[in-house]
C-alpha positions in Angstrom: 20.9 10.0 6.4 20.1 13.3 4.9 19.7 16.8 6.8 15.9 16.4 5.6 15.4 13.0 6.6 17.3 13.6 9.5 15.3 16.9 11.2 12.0 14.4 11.1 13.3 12.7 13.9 13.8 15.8 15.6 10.5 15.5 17.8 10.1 13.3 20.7 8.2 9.7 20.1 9.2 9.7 16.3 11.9 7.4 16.0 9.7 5.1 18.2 6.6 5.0 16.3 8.1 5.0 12.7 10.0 2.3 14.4 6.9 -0.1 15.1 5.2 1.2 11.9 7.9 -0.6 10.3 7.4 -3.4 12.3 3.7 -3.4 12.0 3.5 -2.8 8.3 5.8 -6.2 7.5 3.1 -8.8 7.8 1.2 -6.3 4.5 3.7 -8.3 2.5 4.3 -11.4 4.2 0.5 -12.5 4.6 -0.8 -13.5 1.4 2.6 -14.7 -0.2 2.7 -16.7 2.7 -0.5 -18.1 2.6 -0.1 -19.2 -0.8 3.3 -20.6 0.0 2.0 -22.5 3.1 -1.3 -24.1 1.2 0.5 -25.1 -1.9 3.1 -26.8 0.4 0.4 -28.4 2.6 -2.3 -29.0 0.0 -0.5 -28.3 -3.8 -3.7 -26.7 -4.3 -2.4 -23.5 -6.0 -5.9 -22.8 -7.4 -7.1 -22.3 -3.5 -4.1 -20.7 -2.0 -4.7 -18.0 -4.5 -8.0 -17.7 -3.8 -7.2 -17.6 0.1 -4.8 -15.0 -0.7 -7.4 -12.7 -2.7 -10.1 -13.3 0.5 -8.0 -11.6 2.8 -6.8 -8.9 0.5 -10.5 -8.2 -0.8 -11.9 -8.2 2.9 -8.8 -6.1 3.8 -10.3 -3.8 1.5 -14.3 -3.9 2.9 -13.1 -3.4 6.6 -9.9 -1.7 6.8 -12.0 1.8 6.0 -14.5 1.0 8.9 -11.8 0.5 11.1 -9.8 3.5 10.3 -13.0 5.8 10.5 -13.8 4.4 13.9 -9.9 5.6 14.4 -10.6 9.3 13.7 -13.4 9.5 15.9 -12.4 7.5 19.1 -8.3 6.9 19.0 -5.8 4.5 17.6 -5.5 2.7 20.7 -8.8 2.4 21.5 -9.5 0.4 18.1 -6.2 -0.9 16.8 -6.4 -3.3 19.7 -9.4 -5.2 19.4 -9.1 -4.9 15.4 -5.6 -6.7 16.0 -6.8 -9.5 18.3 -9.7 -9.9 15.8 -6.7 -10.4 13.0 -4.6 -12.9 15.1 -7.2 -14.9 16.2 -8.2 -15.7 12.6 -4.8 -15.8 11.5 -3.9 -18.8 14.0 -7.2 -20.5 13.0 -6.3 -20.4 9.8 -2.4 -22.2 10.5 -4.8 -24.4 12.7 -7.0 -25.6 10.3 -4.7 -25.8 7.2 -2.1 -27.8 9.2 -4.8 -30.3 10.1 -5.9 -30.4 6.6 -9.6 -29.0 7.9 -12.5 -28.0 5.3 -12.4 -25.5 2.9 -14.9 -23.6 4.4 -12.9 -23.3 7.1 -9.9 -21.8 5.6 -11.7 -18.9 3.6 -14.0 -18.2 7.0 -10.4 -17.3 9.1 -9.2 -15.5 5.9 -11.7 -13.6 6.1 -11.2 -12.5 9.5 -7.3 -11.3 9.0 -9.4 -8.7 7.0 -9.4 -7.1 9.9 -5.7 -6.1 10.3 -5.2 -2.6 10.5 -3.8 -0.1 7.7 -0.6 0.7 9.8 0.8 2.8 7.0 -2.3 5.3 7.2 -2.0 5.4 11.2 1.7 6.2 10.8 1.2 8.9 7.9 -1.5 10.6 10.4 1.1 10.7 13.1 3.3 12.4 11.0 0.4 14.8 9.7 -0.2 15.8 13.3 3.6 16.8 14.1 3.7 18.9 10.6 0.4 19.7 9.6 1.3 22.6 7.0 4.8 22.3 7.0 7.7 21.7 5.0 8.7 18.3 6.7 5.3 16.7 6.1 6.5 16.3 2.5 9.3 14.5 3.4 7.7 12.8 6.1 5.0 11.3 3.6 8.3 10.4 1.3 10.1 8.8 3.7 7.2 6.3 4.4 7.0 5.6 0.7 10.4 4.6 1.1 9.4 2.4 4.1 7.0 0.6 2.0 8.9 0.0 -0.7 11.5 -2.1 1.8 8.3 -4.0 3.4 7.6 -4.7 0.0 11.4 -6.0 -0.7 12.1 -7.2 2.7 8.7 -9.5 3.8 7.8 -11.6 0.5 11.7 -12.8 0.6 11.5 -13.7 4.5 8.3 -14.9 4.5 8.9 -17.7 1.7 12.4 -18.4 2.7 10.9 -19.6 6.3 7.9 -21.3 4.7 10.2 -23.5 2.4 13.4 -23.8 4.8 12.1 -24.2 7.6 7.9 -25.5 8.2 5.2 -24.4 5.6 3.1 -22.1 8.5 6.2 -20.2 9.5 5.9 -17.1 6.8 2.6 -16.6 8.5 3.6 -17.0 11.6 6.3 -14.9 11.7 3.5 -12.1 10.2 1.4 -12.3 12.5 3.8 -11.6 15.3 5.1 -9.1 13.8 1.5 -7.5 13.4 1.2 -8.0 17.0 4.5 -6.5 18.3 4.2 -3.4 16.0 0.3 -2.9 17.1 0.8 -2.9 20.4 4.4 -1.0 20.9 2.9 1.8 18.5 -0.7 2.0 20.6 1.9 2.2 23.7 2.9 5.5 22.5 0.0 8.2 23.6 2.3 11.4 23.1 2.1 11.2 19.4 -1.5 9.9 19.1 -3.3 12.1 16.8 -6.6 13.6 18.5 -9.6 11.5 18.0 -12.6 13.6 16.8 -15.4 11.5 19.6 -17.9 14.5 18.4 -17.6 14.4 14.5 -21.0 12.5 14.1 -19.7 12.1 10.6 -23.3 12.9 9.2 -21.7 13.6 5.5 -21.6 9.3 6.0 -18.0 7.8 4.3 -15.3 10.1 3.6 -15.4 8.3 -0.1 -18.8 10.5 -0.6 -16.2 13.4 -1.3 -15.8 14.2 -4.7 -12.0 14.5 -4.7 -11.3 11.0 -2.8 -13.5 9.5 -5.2 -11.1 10.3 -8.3 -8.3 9.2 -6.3 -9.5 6.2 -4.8 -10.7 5.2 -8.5 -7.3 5.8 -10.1 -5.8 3.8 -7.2 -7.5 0.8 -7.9 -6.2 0.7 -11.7 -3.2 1.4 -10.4 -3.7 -1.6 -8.0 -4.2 -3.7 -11.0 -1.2 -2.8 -12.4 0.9 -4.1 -9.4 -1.1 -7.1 -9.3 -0.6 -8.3 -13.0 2.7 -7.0 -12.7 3.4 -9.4 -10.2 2.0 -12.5 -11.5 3.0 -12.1 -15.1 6.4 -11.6 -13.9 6.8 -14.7 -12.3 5.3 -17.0 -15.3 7.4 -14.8 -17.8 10.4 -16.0 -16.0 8.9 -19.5 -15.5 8.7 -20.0 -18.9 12.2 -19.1 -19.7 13.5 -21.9 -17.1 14.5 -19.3 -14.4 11.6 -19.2 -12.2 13.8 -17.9 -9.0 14.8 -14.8 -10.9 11.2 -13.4 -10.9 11.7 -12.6 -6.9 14.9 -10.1 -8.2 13.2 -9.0 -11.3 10.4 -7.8 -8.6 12.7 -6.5 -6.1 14.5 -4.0 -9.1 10.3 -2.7 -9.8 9.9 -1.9 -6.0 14.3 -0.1 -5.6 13.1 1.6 -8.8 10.3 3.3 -6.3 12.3 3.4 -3.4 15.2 5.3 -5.4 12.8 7.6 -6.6 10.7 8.2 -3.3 14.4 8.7 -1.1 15.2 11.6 -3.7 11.8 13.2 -3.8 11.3 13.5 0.0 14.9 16.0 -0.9 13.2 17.9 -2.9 11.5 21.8 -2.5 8.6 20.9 -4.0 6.5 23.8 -5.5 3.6 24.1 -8.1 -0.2 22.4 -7.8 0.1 18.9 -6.5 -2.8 17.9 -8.9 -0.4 18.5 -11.7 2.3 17.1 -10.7 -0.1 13.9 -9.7 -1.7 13.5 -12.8 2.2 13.7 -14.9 2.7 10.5 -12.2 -0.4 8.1 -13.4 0.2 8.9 -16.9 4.1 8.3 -16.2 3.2 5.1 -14.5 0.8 4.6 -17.4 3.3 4.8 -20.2 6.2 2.8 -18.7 4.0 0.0 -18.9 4.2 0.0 -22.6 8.1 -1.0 -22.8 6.6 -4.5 -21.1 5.0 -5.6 -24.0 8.2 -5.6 -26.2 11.2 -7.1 -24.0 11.9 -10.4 -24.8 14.2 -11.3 -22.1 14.7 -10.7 -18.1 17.7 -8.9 -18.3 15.7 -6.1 -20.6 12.3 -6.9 -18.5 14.4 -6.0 -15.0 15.9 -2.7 -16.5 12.3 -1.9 -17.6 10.4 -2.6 -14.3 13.2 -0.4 -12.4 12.6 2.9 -14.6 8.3 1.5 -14.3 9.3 1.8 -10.5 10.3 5.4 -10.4 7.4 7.3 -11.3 5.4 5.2 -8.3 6.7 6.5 -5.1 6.7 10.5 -6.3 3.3 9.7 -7.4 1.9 8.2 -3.9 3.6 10.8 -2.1 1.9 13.6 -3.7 -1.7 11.3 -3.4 -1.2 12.0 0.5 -0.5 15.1 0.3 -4.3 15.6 -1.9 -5.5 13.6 0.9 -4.6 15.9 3.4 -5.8 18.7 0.8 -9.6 16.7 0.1 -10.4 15.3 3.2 -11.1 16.9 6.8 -9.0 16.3 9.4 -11.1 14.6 11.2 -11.4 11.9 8.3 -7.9 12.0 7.2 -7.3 8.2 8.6 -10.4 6.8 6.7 -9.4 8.7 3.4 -5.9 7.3 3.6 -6.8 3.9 4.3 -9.5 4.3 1.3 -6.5 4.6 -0.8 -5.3 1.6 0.5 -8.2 0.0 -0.1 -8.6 0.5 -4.3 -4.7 -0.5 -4.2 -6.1 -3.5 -2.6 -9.1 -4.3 -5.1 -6.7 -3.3 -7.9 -3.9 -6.3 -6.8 -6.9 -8.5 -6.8 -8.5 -7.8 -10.0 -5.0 -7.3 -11.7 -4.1 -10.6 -10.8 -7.2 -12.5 -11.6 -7.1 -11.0 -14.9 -3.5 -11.4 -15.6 -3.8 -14.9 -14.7 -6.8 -15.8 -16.9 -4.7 -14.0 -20.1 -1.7 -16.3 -18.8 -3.6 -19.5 -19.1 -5.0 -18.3 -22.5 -2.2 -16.3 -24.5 0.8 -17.2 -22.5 3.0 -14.5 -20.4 4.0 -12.0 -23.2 0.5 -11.6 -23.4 -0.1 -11.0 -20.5 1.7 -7.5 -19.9 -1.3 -6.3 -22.2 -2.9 -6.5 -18.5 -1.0 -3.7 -16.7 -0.9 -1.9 -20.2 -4.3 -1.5 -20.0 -4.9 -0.8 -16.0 -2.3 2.3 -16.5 -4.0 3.5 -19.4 -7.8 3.1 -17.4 -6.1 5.2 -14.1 -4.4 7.5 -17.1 -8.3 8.5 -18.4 -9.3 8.6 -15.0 -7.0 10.9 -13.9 -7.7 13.3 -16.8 -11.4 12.8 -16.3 -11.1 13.8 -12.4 -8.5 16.6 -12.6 -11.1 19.5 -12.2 -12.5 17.5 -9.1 -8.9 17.7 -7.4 -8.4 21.4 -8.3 -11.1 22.0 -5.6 -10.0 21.2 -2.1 -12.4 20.0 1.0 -13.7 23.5 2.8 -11.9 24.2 6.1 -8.4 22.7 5.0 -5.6 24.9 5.9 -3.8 23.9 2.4 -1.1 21.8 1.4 2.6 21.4 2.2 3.1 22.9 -1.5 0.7 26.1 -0.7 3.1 26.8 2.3 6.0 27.0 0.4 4.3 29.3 -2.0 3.0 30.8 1.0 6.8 31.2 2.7 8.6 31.9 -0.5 6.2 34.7 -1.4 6.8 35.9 2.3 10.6 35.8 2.0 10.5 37.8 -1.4 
């Protein structure tokens, strides 16, 4: 492992709760694939596993920011545990009632109700915040977990299907949800590097997404969500209707090493300059690499493209948290995170709705117009919200970048 890399384990607790972060965060990308994978097995009803898939992803999206606000003022263990428990109880309903073929109604009700799983990668990323608030190694901290969830992202799709179809449709989720449980409950074990709950923010300003800055991010997110989600789903019936269906999984793999690549390198890097800037180049990089989609013609040309798509992602996401940190107060910074999380979330769901529909209706080479598009809407976005991120929350101490400025100014 790098020096960098290496001196962020230098604290007590953080190899531990990386650790179950890692742990905890696996069941983001088992879940819905293995959902679908489990209902079209049991039922061959793809129309409805999709549809169960996009339930728990959109309610995801309306409760994880409760829950994370309720984080910042009263603790991660206080919340995370119930939340959990609320997420596993639905979860088993749902293997329950799918594997004794119950109603409909049913199924979306306890889809619903895995909505409540945590955003693990936001509690982890506050952790980190607390050790090096205003430091150097937050930086590399924030890149590091990039790199994390670019493995969940290789890693749990893989497992998840390859025990759903080897071994009994329900194991993929299965194996999630105890995942989500061991990684919940080792991390909410570990008090020593609990960030401090705020218990007497009465949060009168209301949600954290009322601040101007989070609002331009959060918006640009979810068109950035969109282009994951068609990505994903265009992918697959691209390489479906060249007779090679099982390629699409490596094809996808290549878009998310493209990001880990990138994210592993950047968390080396002295960054310096205004992080807006830098942010903004990343969307409209992200934007334009989805235009080399729309002319390949085969998967060995589509997999190089999708692995240079993948390396502006991570440098971008990194730099988003460290805006985060810079727009939001710290005793919101869990709810603003997970609000990034959640317009990802809306963006998969709307991106792949949409990409589908263009599927059924122009075929797959049409369908890359889709993420074309969403990078082009989070491109004008970006642009249209740059002044809005060149003001920062008041009270904030700065961002890792503004130290360095700070230090190197020092140092001359």
């Amino acid at each position: 492992m790098p020096s960098p890399y290496r001196a962020l384990f230098a604290e007590p607790g953080t190899k531990a709760f990386s650790a179950a972060g890692f742990l905890g965060r696996l069941p983001l990308s088992m879940m819905g694939i293995g959902v679908v994978t489990m209902i079209s097995q049991l039922t061959g009803r793809y129309g409805l596993a999709g549809a169960l898939s996009a339930t728990i992803a959109l309610s995801a999206a309306a409760i994880g920011p409760r829950i994370s606000r309720l984080v910042d003022q009263y603790g991660q263990r206080r919340i995370l545990r119930p939340a959990t428990l609320v997420a596993l109880v639905a979860a088993a309903g749902l293997l329950l009632a799918a594997h004794l073929g119950g109603p409909d109604w049913t199924l979306f009700l306890c889809a619903a109700g895995i909505g409540s799983v945590p955003s693990l990668g936001a509690m982890i990323r506050s952790r980190w915040a607390a050790l090096y608030r205003g430091t150097p190694r937050l930086h590399t901290a924030y890149s590091f977990e990039s790199v994390v969830d670019e493995v969940c992202f290789i890693v749990g799709p893989i497992v998840s299907i390859g025990l759903s179809t080897a071994w009994f449709p329900e194991a993929g989720p299965l194996l999630a949800g105890c995942f989500l449980a061991a990684g919940v409950f080792w991390l909410t074990a570990q008090r020593a590097t609990e960030p401090e709950p705020h218990p007497r923010e009465r949060h009168d300003g209301g949600s954290a997404l009322r601040l101007p800055g989070l609002r331009v991010l959060v918006a640009t997110f979810t068109a950035t969500g969109a282009i994951f989600g068609s990505v994903d789903v265009v992918t697959v019936a691209f390489a479906d209707e060249r007779g090679h269906k099982a390629v699409a999984s490596v094809v996808l793999a290549l878009y998310a090493a493209g990001s880990c690549v990138s994210g592993a390198v950047f968390g080396l890097l002295r960054v310096a300059g205004a992080p807006e800037r830098r942010w903004l180049l990343g969307v409209t990089a992200m934007a334009v690499s989805m235009i080399p989609l729309l002319l390949v013609g085969n998967l060995p040309l589509l997999a190089v493209a999708l692995f240079v798509a993948g390396l502006s992602i991570a440098p971008t996401m990194i730099t988003t948290m460290s805006l985060i940190e810079e727009h939001v107060p710290r005793a919101r910074l869990t709810e603003g995170m997970t609000w990034v999380s959640t317009g990802l979330a809306v963006g998969v769901a709307l991106g792949s709705a949409v990409a589908g529909w263009v599927i059924d209706a122009a075929g797959a080479r049409a369908g890359y117009g889709v993420p074309a598009v969403s990078g082009a809407v989070a491109a004008a976005v970006g642009f249209l919200g740059y002044r809005r991120l060149r003001r920062p929350a008041a009270g904030r101490g700065g961002t890792v970048e503004q130290h360095n400025e700070r230090e190197e100014r020092h140092l001359a």
